[in-house]
C-alpha positions in Angstrom: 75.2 -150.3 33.1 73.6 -147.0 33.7 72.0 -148.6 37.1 75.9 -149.7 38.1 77.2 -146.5 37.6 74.1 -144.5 39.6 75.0 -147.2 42.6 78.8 -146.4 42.4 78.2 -142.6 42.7 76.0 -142.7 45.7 78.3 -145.0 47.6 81.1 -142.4 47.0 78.5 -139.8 48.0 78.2 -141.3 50.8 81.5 -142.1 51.9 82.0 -138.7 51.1 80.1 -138.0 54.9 83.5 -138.8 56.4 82.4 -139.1 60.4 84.8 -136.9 61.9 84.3 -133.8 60.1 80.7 -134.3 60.4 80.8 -134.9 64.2 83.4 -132.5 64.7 81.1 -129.7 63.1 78.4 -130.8 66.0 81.3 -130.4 68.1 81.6 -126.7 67.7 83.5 -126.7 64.6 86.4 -128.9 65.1 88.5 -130.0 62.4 91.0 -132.7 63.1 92.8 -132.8 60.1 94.2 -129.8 61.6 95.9 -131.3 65.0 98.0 -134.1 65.9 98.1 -136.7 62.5 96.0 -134.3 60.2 94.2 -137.7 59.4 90.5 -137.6 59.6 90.1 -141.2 61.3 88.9 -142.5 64.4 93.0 -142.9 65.9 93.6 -139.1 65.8 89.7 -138.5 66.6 90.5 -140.7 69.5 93.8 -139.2 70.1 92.6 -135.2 69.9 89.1 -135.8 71.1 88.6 -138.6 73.6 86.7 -141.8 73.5 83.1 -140.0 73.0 83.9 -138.5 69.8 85.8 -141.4 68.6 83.0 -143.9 68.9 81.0 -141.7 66.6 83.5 -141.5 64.3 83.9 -144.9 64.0 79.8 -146.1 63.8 79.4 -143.4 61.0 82.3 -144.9 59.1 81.8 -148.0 59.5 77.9 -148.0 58.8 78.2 -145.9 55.5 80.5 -148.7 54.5 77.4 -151.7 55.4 74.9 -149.5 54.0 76.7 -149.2 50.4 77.2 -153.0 50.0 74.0 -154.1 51.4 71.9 -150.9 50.9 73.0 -148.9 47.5 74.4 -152.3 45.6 70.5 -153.6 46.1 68.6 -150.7 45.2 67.0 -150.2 41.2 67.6 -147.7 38.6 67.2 -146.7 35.1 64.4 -149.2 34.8 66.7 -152.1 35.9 64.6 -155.2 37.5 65.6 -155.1 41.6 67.5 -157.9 42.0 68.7 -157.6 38.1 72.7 -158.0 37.3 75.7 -159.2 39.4 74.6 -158.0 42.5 78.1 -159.3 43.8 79.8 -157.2 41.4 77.8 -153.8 42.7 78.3 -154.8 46.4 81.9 -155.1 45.6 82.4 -151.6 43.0 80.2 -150.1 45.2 82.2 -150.9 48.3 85.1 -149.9 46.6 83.5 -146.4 45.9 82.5 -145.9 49.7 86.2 -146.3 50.7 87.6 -144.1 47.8 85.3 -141.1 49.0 86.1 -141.3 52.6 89.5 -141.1 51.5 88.6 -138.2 48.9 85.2 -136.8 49.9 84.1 -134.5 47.6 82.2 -132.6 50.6 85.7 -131.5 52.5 88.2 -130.7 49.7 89.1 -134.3 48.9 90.7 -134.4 52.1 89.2 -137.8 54.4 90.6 -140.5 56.3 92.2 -143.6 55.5 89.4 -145.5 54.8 90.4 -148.4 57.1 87.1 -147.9 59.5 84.7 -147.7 56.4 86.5 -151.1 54.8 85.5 -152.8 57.9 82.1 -152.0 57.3 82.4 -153.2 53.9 83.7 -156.7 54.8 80.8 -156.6 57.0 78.0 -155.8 54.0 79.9 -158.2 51.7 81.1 -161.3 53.4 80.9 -161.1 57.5 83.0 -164.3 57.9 85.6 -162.5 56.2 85.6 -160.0 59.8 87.3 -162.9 61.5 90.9 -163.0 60.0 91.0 -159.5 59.4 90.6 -158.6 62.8 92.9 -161.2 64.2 95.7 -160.5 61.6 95.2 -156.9 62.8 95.1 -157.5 66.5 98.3 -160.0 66.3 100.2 -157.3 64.2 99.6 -154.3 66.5 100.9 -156.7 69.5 103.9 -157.7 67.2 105.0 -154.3 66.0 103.1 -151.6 67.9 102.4 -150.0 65.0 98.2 -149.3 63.9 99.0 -148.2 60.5 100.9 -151.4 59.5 98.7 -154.0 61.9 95.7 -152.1 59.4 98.2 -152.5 56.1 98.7 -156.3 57.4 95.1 -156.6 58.1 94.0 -155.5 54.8 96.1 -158.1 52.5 95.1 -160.6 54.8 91.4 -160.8 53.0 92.1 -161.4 49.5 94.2 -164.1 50.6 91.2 -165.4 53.0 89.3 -165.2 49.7 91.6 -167.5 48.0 92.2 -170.1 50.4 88.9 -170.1 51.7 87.0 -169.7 48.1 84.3 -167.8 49.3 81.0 -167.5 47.0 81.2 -165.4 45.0 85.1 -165.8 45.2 86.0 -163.4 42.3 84.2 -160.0 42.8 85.6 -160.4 46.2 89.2 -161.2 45.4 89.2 -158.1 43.1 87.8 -156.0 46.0 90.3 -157.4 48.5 93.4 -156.6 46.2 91.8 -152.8 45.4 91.7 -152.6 49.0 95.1 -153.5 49.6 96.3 -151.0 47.4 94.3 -148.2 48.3 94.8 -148.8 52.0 99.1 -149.3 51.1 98.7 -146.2 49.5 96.5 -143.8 51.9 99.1 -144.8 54.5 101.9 -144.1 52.8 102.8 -141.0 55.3 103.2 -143.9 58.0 105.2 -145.8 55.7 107.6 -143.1 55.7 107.8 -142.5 59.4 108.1 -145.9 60.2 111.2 -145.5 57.9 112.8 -142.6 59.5 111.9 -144.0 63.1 109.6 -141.3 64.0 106.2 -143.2 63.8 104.3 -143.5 67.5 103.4 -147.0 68.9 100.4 -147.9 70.3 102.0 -149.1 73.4 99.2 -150.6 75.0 99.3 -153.1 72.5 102.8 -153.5 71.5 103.7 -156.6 73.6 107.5 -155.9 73.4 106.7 -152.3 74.6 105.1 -153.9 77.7 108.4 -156.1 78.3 110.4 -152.4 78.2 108.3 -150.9 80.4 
């Protein structure tokens, strides 16, 4: 138990190193959360900073999310044998705690991103195939609606149900990450929600096929 709970709190450690903060501080200081969105993803590092400083973004949080599931959830503590315990279970907790500390980082003030980037990175550590329908559903929703923070709110409930129909091994540590995910992903975008709402939410018309027929 002990060893469990050491894994957990380094993978939100770690997803407490939320990429655009960090890079932006190499950048001469710059904090996004302060311009355009106020999120501190890879859209509004993309949107404020260019493609450069986006791509960082986007490796750091993605790789903190792989290196929790198939880094942190593998190592040995508190005496425990490697390879000891449900090393599903810790790939999935721990993946959980990655996301929850981008999305709070104890380093900036509890203040992060969305954690949509770092639970990419997570499907990747815990179950690759399950990369497949998650960026398809998000890819077909952004050309449907137009709209990244639903296509990534679609994209996120599609993997539990992948879990189920598919019945991955192991099926149930990942169901239970997949429905945490959808919550916590439903809930950090909950600002979109609302603009969306009041009509005042930006499309990504690049995408958004029915933008292209406007146009």
């Amino acid at each position: 138990m002990i060893d469990l709970v050491i894994k957990v709190a380094l993978s939100y450690l770690l997803g407490s190193v939320v990429g655009s903060l960090l890079v932006g501080r190499l950048y001469g200081g710059v904090d996004i959360r302060k311009l355009a969105s106020g999120n501190a993803g890879a859209t509004n590092a993309l949107r404020t900073q260019g493609k450069a400083f986006a791509f960082c973004v986007l490796l750091i949080d993605i790789a903190k999310g792989w290196v929790a599931t198939r880094v942190i959830a593998q190592l040995s503590f508190a005496g425990a044998t490697p390879g000891e315990g449900p090393i599903a279970w810790a790939a999935s907790l721990c993946g959980l705690a990655v996301i929850i500390g981008h999305v709070y980082p104890v380093w900036y003030g509890f203040r992060g991103g969305k954690g949509v980037a770092t639970l990419v990175g997570v499907v990747v550590g815990l179950a690759p195939g399950l990369l497949i329908p998650l960026l398809v559903t998000w890819l077909l929703a952004a050309m449907l609606f137009g709209f990244v923070g639903l296509a990534s709110m679609i994209a996120t409930m599609s993997l539990p149900v992948a879990v189920a129909v598919t019945r991955m091994d192991p099926e149930m540590p990942l169901l239970v990450f997949g429905v945490f995910a959808v919550a916590l992903v439903v809930f950090t975008h909950r600002s979109n929600i609302a603009r969306m709402r009041a009509g005042k939410e930006p499309r990504a018309r690049r995408l958004w096929l029915f933008g292209k027929q406007r146009s």
